[in-house]
N, CA and C atoms of all chains as a GROMACS GRO file, in nm:
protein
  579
    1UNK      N    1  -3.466  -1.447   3.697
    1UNK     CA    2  -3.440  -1.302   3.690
    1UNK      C    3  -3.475  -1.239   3.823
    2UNK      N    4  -3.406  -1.298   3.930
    2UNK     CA    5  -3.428  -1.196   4.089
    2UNK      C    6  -3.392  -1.048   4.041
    3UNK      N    7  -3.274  -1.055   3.971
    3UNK     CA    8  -3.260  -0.909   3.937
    3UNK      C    9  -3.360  -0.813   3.937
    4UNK      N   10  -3.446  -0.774   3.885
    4UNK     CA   11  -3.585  -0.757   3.855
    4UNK      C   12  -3.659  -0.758   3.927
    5UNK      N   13  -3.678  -0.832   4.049
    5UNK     CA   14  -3.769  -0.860   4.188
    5UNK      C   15  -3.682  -0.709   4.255
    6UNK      N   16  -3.545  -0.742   4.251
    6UNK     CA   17  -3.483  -0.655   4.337
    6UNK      C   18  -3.482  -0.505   4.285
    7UNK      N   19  -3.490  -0.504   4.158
    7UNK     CA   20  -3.509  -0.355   4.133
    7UNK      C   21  -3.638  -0.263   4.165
    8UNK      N   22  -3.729  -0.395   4.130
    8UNK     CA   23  -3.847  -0.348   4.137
    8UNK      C   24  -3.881  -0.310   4.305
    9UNK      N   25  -3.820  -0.394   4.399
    9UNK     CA   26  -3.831  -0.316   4.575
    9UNK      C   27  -3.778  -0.250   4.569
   10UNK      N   28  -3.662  -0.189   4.512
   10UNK     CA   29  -3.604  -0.073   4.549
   10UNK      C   30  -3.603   0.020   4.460
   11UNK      N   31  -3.712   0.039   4.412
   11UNK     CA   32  -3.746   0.162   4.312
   11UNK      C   33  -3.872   0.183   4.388
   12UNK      N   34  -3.974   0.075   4.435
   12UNK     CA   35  -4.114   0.118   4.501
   12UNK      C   36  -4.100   0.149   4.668
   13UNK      N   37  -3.964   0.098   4.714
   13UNK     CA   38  -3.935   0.196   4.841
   13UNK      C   39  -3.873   0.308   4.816
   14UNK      N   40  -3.791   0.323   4.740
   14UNK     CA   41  -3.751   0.455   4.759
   14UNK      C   42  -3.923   0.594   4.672
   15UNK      N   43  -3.968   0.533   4.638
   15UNK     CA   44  -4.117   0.572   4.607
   15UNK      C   45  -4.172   0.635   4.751
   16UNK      N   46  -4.171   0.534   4.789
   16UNK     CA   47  -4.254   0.507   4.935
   16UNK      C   48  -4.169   0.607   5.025
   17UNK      N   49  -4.036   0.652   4.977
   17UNK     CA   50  -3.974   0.689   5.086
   17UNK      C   51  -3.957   0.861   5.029
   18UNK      N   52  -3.986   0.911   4.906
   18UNK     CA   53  -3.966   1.005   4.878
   18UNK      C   54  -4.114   1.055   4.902
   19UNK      N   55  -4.235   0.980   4.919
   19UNK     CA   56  -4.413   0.982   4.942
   19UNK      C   57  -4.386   1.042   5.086
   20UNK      N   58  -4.323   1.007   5.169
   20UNK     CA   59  -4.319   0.984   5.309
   20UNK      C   60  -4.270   1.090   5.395
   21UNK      N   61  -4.126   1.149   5.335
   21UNK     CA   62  -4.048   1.185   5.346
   21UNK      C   63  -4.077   1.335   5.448
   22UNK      N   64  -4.166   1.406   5.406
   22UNK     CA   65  -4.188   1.525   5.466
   22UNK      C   66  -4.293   1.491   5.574
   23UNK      N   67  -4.366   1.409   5.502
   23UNK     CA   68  -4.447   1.400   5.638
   23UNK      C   69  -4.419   1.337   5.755
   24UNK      N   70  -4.360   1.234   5.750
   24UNK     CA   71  -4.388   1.117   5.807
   24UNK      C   72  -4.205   1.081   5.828
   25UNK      N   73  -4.075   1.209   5.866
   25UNK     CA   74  -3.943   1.081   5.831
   25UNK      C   75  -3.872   0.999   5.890
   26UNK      N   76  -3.976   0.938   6.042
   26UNK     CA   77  -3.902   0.862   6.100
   26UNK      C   78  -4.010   0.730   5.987
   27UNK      N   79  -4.109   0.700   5.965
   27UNK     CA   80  -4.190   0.599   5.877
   27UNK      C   81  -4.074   0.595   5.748
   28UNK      N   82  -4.045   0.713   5.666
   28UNK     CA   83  -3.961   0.674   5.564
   28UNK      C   84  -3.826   0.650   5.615
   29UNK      N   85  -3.803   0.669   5.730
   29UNK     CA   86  -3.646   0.626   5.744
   29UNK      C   87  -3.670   0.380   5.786
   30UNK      N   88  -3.782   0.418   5.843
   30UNK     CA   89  -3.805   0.287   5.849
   30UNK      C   90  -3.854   0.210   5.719
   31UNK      N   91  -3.898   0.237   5.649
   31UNK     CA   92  -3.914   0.172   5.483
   31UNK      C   93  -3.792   0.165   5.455
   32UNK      N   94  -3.695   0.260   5.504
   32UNK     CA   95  -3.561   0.244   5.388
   32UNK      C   96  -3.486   0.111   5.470
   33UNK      N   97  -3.502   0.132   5.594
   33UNK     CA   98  -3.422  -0.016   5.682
   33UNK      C   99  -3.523  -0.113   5.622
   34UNK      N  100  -3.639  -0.144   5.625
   34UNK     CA  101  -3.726  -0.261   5.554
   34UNK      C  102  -3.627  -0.323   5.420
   35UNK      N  103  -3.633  -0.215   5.280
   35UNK     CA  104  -3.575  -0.289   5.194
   35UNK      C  105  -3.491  -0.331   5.177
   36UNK      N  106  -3.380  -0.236   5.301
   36UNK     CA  107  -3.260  -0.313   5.257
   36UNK      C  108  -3.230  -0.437   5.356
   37UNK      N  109  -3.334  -0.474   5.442
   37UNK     CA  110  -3.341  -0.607   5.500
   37UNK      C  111  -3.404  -0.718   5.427
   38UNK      N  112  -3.487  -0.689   5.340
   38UNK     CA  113  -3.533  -0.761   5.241
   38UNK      C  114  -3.454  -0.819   5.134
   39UNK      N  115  -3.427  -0.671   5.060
   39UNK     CA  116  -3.308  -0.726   4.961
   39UNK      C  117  -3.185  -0.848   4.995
   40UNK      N  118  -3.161  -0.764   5.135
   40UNK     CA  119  -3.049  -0.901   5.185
   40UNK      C  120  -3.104  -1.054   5.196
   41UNK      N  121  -3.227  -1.062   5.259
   41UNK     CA  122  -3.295  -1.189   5.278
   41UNK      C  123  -3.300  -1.240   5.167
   42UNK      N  124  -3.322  -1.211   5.051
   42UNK     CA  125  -3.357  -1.237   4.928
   42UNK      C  126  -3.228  -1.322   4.894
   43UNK      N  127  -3.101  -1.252   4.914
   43UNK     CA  128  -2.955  -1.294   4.876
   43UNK      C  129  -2.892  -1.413   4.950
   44UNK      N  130  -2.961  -1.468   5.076
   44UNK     CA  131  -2.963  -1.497   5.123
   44UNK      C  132  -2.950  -1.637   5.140
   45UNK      N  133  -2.994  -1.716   5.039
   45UNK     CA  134  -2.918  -1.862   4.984
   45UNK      C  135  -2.805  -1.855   4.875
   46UNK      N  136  -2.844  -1.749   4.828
   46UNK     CA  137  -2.698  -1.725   4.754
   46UNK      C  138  -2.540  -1.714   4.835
   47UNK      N  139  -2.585  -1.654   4.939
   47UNK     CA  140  -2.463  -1.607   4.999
   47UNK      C  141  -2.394  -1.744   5.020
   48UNK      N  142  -2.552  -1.806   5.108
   48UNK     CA  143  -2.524  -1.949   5.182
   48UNK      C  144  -2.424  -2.075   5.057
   49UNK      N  145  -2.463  -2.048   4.933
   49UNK     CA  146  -2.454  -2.161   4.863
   49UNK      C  147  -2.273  -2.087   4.823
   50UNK      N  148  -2.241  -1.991   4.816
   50UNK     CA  149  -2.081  -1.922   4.806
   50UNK      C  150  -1.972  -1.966   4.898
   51UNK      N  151  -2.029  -1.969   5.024
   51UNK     CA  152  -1.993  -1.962   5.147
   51UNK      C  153  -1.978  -2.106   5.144
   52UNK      N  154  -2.067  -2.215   5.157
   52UNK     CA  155  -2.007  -2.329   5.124
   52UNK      C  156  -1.913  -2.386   5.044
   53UNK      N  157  -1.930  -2.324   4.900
   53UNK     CA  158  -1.830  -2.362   4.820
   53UNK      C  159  -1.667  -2.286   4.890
   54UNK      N  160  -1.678  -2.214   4.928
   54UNK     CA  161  -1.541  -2.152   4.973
   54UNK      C  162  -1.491  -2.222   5.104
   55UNK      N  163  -1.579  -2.302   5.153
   55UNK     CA  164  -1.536  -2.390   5.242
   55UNK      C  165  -1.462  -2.528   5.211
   56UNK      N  166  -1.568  -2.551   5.111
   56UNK     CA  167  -1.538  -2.675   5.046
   56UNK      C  168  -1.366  -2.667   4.992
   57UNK      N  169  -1.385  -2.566   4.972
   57UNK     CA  170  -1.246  -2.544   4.911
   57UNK      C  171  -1.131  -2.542   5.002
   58UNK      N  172  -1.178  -2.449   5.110
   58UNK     CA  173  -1.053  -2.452   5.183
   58UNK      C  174  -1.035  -2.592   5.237
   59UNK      N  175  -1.095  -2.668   5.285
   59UNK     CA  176  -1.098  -2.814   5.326
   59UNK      C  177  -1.039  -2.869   5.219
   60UNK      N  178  -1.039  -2.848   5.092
   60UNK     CA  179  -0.932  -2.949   5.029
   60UNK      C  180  -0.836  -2.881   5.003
   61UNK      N  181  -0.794  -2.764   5.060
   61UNK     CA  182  -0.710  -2.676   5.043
   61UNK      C  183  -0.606  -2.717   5.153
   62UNK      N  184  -0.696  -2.788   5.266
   62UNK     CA  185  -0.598  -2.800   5.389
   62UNK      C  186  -0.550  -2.690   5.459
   63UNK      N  187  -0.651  -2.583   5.451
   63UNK     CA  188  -0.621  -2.443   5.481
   63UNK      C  189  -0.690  -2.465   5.619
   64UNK      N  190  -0.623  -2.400   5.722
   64UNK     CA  191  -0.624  -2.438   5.852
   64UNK      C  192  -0.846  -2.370   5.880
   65UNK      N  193  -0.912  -2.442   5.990
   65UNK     CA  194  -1.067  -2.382   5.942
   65UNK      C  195  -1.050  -2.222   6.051
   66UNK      N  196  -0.946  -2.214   6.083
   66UNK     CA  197  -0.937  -2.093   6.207
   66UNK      C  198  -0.967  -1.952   6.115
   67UNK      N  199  -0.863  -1.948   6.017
   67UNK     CA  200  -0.873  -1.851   5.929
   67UNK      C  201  -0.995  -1.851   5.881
   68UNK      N  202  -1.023  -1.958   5.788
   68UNK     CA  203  -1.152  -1.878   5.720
   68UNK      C  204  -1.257  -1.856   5.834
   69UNK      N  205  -1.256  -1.908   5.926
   69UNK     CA  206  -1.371  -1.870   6.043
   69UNK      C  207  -1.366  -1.748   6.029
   70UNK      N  208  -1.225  -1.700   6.052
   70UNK     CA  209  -1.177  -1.524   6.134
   70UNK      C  210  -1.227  -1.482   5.990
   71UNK      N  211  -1.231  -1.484   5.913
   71UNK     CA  212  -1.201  -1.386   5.724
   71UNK      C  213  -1.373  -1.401   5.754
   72UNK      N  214  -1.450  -1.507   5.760
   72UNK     CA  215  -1.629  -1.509   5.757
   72UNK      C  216  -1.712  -1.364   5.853
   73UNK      N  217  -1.621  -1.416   5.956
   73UNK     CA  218  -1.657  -1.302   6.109
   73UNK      C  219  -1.645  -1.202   6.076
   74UNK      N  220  -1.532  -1.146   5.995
   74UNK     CA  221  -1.434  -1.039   5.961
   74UNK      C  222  -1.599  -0.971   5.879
   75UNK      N  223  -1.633  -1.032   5.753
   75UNK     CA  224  -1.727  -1.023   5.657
   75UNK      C  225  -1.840  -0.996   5.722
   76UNK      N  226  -1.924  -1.038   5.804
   76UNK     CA  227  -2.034  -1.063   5.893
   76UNK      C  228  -2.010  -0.955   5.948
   77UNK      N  229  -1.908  -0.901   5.989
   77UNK     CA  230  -1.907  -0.765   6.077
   77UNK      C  231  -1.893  -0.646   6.027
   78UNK      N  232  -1.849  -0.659   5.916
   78UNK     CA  233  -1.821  -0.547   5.799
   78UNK      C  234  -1.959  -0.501   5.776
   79UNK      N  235  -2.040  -0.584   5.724
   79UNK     CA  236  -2.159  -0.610   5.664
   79UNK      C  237  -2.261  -0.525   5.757
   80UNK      N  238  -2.289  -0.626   5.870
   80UNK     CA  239  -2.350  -0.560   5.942
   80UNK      C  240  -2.332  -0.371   5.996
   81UNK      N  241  -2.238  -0.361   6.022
   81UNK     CA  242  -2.164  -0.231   6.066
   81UNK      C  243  -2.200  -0.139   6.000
   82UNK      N  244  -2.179  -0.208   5.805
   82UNK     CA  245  -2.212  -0.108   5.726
   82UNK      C  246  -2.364  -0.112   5.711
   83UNK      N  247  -2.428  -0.180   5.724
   83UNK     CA  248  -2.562  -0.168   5.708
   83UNK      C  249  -2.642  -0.070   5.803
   84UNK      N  250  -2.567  -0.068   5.947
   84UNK     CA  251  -2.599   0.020   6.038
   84UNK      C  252  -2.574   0.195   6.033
   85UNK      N  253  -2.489   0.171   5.978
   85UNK     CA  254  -2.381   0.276   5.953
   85UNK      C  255  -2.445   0.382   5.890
   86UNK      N  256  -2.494   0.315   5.732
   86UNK     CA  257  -2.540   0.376   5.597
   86UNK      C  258  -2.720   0.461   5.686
   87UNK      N  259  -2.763   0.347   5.762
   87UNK     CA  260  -2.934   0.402   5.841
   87UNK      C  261  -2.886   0.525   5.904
   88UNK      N  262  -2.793   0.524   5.975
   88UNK     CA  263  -2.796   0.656   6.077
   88UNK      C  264  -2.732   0.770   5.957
   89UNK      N  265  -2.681   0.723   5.903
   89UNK     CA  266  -2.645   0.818   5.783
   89UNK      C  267  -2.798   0.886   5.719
   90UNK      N  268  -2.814   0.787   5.676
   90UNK     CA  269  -3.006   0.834   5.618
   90UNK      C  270  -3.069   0.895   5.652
   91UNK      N  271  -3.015   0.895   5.818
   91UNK     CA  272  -3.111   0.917   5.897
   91UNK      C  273  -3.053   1.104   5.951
   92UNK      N  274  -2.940   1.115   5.906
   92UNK     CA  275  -2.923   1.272   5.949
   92UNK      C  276  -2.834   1.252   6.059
   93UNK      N  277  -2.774   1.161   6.085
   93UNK     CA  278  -2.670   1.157   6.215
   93UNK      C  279  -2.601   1.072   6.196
   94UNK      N  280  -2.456   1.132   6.142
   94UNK     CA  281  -2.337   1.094   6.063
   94UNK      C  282  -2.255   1.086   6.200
   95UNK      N  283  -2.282   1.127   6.289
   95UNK     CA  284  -2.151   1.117   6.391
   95UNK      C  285  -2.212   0.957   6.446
   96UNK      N  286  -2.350   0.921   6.472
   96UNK     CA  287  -2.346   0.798   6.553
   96UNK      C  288  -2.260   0.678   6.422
   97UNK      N  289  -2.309   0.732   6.287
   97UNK     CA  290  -2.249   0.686   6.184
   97UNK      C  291  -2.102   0.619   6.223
   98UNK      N  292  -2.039   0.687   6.206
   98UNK     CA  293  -1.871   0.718   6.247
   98UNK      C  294  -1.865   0.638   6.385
   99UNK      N  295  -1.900   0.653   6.441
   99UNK     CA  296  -1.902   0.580   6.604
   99UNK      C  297  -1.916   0.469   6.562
  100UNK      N  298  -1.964   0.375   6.493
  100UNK     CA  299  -2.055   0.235   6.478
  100UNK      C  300  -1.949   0.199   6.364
  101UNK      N  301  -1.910   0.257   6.302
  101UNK     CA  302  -1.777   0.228   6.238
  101UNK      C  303  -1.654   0.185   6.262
  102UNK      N  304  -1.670   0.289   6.390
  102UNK     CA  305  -1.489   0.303   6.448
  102UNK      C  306  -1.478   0.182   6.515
  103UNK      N  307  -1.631   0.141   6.610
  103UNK     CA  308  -1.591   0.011   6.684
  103UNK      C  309  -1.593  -0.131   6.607
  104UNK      N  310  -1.656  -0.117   6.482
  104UNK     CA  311  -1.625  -0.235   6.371
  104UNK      C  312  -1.509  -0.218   6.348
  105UNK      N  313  -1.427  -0.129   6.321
  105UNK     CA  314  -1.280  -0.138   6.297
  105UNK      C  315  -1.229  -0.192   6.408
  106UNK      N  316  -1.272  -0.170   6.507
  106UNK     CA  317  -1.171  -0.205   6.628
  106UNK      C  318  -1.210  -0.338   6.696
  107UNK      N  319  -1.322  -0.432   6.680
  107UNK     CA  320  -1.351  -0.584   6.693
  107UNK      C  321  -1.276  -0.648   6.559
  108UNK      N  322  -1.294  -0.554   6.455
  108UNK     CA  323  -1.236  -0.655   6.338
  108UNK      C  324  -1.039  -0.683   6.369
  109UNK      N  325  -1.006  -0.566   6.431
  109UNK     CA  326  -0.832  -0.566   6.462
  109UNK      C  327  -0.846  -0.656   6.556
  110UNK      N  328  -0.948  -0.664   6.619
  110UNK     CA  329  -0.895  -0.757   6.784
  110UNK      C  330  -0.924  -0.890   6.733
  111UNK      N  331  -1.008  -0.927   6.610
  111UNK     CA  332  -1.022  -1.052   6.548
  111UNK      C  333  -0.885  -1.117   6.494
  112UNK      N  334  -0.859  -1.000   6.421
  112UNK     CA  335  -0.756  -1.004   6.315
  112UNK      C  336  -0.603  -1.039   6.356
  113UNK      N  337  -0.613  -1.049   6.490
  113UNK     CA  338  -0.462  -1.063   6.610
  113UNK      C  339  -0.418  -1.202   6.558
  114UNK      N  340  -0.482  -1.274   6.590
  114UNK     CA  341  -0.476  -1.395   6.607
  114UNK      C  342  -0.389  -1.416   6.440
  115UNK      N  343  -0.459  -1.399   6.333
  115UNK     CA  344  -0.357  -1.429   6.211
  115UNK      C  345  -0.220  -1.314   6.178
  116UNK      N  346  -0.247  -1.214   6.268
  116UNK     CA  347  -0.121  -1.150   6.269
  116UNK      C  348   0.013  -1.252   6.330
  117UNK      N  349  -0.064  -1.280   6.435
  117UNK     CA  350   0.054  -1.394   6.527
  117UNK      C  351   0.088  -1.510   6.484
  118UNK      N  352   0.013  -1.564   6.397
  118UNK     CA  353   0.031  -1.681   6.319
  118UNK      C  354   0.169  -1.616   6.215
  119UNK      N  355   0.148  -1.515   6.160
  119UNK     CA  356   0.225  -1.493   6.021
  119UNK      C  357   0.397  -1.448   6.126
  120UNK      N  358   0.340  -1.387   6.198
  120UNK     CA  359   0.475  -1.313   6.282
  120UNK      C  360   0.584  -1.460   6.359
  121UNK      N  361   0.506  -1.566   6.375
  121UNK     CA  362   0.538  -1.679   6.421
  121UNK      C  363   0.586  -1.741   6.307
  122UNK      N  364   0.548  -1.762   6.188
  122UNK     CA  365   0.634  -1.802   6.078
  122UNK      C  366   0.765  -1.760   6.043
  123UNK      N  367   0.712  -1.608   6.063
  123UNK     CA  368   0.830  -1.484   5.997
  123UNK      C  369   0.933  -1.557   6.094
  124UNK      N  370   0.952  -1.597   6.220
  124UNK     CA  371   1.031  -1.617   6.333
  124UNK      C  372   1.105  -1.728   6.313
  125UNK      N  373   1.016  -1.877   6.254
  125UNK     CA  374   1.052  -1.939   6.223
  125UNK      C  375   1.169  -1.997   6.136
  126UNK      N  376   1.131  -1.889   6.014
  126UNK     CA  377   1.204  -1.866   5.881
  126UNK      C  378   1.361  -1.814   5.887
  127UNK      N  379   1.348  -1.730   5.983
  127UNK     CA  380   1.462  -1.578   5.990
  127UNK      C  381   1.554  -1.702   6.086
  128UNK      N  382   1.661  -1.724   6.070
  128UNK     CA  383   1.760  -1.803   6.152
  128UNK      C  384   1.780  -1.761   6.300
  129UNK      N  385  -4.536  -1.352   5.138
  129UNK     CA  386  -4.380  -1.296   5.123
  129UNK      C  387  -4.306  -1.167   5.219
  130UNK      N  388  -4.232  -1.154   5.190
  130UNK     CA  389  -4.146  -1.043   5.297
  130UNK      C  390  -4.206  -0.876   5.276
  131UNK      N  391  -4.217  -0.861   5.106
  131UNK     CA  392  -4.227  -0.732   5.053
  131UNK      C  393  -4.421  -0.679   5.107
  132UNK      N  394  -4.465  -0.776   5.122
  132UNK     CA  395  -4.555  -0.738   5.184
  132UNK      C  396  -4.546  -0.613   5.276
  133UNK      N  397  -4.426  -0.636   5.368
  133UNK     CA  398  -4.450  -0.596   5.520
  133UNK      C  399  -4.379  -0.432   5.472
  134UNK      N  400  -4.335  -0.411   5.355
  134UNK     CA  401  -4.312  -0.278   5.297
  134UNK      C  402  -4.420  -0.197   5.270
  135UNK      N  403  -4.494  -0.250   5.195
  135UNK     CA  404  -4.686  -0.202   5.129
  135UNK      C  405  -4.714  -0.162   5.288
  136UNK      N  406  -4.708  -0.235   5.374
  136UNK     CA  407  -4.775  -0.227   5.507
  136UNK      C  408  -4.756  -0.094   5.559
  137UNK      N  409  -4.603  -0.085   5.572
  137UNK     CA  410  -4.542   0.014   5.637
  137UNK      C  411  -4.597   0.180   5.552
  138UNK      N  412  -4.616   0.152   5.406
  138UNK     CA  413  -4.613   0.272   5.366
  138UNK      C  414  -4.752   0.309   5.390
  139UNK      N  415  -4.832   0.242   5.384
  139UNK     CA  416  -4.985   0.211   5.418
  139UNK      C  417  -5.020   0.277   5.504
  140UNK      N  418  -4.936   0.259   5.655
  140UNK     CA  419  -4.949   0.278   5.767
  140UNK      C  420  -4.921   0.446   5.767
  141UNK      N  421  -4.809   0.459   5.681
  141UNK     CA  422  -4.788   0.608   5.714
  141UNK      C  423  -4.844   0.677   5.642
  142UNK      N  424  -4.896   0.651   5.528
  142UNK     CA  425  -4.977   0.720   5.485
  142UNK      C  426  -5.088   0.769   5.549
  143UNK      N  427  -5.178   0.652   5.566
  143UNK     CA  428  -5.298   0.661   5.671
  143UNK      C  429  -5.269   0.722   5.833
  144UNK      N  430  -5.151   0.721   5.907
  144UNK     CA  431  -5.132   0.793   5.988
  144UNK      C  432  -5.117   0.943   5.988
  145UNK      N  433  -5.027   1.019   5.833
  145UNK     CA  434  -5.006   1.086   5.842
  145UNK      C  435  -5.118   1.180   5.792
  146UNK      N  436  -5.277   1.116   5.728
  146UNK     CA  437  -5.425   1.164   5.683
  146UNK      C  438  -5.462   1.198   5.820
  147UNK      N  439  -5.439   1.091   5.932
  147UNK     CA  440  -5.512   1.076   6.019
  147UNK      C  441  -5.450   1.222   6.094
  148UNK      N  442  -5.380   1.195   6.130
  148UNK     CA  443  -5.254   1.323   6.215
  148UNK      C  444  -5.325   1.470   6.166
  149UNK      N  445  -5.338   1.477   6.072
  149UNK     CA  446  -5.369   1.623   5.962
  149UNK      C  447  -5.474   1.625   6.027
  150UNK      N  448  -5.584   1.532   6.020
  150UNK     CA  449  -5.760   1.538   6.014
  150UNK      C  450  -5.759   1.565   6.213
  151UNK      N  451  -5.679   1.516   6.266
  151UNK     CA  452  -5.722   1.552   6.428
  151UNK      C  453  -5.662   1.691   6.379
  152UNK      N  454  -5.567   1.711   6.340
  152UNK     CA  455  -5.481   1.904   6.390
  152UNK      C  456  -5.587   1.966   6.335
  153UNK      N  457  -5.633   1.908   6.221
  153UNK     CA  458  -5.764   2.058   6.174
  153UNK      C  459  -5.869   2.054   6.271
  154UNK      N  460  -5.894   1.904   6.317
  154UNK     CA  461  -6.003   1.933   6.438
  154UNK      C  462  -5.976   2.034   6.596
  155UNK      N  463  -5.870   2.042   6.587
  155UNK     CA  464  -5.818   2.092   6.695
  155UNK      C  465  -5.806   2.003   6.822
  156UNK      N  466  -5.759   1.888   6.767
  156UNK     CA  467  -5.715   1.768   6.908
  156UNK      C  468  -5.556   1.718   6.855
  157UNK      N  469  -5.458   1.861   6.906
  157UNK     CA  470  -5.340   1.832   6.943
  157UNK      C  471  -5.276   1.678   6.942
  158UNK      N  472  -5.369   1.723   7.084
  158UNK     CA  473  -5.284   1.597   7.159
  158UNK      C  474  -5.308   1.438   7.116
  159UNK      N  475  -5.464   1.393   7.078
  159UNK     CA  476  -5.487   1.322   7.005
  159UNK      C  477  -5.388   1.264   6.872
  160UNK      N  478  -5.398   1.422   6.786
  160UNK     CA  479  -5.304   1.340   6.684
  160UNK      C  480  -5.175   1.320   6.725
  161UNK      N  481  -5.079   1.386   6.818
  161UNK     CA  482  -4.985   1.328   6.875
  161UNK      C  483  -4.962   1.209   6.857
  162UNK      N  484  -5.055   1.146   6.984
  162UNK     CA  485  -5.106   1.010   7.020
  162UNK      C  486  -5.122   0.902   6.902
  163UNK      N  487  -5.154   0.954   6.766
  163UNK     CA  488  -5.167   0.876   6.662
  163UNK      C  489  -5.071   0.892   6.551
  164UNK      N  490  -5.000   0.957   6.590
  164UNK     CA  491  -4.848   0.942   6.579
  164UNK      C  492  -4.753   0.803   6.612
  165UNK      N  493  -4.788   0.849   6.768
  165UNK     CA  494  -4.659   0.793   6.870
  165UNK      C  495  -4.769   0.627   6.771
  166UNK      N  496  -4.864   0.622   6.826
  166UNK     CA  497  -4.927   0.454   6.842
  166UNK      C  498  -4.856   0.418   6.683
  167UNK      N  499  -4.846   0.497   6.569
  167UNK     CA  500  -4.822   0.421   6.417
  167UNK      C  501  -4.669   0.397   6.436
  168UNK      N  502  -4.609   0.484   6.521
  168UNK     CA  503  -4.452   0.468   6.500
  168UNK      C  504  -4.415   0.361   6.556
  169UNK      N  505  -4.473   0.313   6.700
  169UNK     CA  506  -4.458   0.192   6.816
  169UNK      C  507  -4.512   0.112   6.657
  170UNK      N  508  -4.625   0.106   6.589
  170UNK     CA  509  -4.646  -0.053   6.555
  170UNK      C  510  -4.559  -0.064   6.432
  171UNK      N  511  -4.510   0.052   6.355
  171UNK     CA  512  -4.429  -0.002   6.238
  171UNK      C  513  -4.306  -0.016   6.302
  172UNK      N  514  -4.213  -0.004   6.437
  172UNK     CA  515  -4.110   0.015   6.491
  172UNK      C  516  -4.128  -0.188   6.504
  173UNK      N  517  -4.255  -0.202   6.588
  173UNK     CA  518  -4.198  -0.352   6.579
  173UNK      C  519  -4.240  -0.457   6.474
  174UNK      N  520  -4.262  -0.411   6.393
  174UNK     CA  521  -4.255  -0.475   6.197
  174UNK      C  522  -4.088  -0.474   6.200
  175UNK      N  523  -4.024  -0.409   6.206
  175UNK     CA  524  -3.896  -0.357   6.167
  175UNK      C  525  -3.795  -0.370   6.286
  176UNK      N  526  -3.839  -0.442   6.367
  176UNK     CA  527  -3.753  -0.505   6.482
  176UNK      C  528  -3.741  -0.639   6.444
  177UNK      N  529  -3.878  -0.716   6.388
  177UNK     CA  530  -3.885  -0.868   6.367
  177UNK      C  531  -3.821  -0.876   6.278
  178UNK      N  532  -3.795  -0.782   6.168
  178UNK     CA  533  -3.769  -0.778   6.044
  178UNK      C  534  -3.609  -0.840   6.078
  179UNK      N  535  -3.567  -0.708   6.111
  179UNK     CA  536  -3.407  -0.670   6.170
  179UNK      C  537  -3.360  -0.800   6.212
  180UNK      N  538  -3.414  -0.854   6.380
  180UNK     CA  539  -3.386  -0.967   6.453
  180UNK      C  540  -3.340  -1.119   6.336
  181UNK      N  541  -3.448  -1.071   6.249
  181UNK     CA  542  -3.397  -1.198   6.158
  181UNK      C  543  -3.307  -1.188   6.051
  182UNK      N  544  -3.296  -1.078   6.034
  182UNK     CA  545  -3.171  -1.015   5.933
  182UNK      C  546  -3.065  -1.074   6.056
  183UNK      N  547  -3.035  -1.038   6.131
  183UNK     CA  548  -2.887  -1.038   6.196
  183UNK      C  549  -2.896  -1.203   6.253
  184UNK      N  550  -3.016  -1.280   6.297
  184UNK     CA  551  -2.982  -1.447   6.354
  184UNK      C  552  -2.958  -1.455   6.202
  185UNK      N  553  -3.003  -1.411   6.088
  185UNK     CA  554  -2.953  -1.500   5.936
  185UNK      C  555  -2.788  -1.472   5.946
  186UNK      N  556  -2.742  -1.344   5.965
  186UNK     CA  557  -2.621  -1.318   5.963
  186UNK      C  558  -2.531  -1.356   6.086
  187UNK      N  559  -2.589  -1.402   6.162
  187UNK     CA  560  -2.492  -1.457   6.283
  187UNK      C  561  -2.468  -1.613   6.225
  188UNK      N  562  -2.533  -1.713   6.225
  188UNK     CA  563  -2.564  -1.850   6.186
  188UNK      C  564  -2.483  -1.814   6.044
  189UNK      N  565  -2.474  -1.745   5.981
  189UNK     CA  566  -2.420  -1.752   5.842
  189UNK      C  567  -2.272  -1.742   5.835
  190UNK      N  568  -2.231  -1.654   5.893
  190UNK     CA  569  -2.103  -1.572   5.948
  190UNK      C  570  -2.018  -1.638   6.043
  191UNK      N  571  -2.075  -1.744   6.124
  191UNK     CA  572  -2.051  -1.798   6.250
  191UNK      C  573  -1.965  -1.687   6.298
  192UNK      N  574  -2.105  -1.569   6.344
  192UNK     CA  575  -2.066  -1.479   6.452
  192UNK      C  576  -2.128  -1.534   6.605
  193UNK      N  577  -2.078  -1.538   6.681
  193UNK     CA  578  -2.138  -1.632   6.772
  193UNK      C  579  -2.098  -1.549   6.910
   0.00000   0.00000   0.00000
């Protein structure tokens, strides 16, 4: 039952963070980055043990390993971005928010080229 | 364990923010300033080590490289 581990940190930080809050809100803005680095750590062989199986798969899938590399990266950057994203949000500054966004959108397109050109190279193939 | 270093943090601000109060009623400004800035520097690098290993877990995981 991690479930339960995990509720229970994030009911006693946001405790900690509503305790904090007036006095102290760069300390409660840092409790709130703590749990949700925790929580993730926690998830953290889980992810690992998903992530394998979806490998496993594509390998007998014969699914080329370029893609799922790019689709993992794609995920990893999402992730992160949003995790950054949501703090400066917390934190009362929605524009650095938006900024830290816009350039995750724009590494994930410059990732994302590469299987555009793959599919556009088929399309080419196909069309007489 | 990890959740430790949460207890810590709130710990810290708590007791900083007693401490902060108890210099302003004494009338040493600048002092509690100072015991400010020093709690924010040490929970800032709790939450750098923290971070650093959040993102090598997510680089190595992700093969962001």
């Amino acid at each position: 039952m991690e479930i339960i581990q995990i509720v229970g940190i994030g009911l006693m930080a946001a405790v900690f963070v509503v305790l904090l809050r007036e006095e102290r809100p760069e300390m409660a803005l840092q409790i709130s980055i703590i749990a949700g680095t925790i929580v993730f750590l926690l998830m953290l062989n889980k992810i690992a043990s998903a992530l394998s199986l979806l490998q496993n798969m594509a390998a007998r899938a014969n699914i080329d390993f370029i893609f799922l590399n790019t689709i993992l990266k794609i995920i990893g950057i999402a992730y992160v971005a949003e995790f950054g994203a949501q703090i400066c949000r917390d934190a009362g500054s929605s524009s650095i928010a938006t900024k830290i966004e816009f350039a995750a959108k724009i590494i994930i397109m410059l990732l994302s080229i590469p299987i555009l050109m793959a599919v556009l190279e088929l399309l080419l193939k196909i069309l007489p | 364990m990890d959740v430790d270093v949460l207890f810590k943090i709130a710990g810290i601000g708590i007791v900083i923010s007693i401490l902060s109060k108890v210099l302003d009623e004494a009338g040493r400004k600048e002092q509690a300033q100072m015991t400010t800035l020093v709690g924010v520097v040490i929970v800032l690098m709790m939450v750098i080590q923290l971070i650093s290993r959040l993102f090598d877990n997510v680089k190595s995981m992700f093969h962001l490289y």
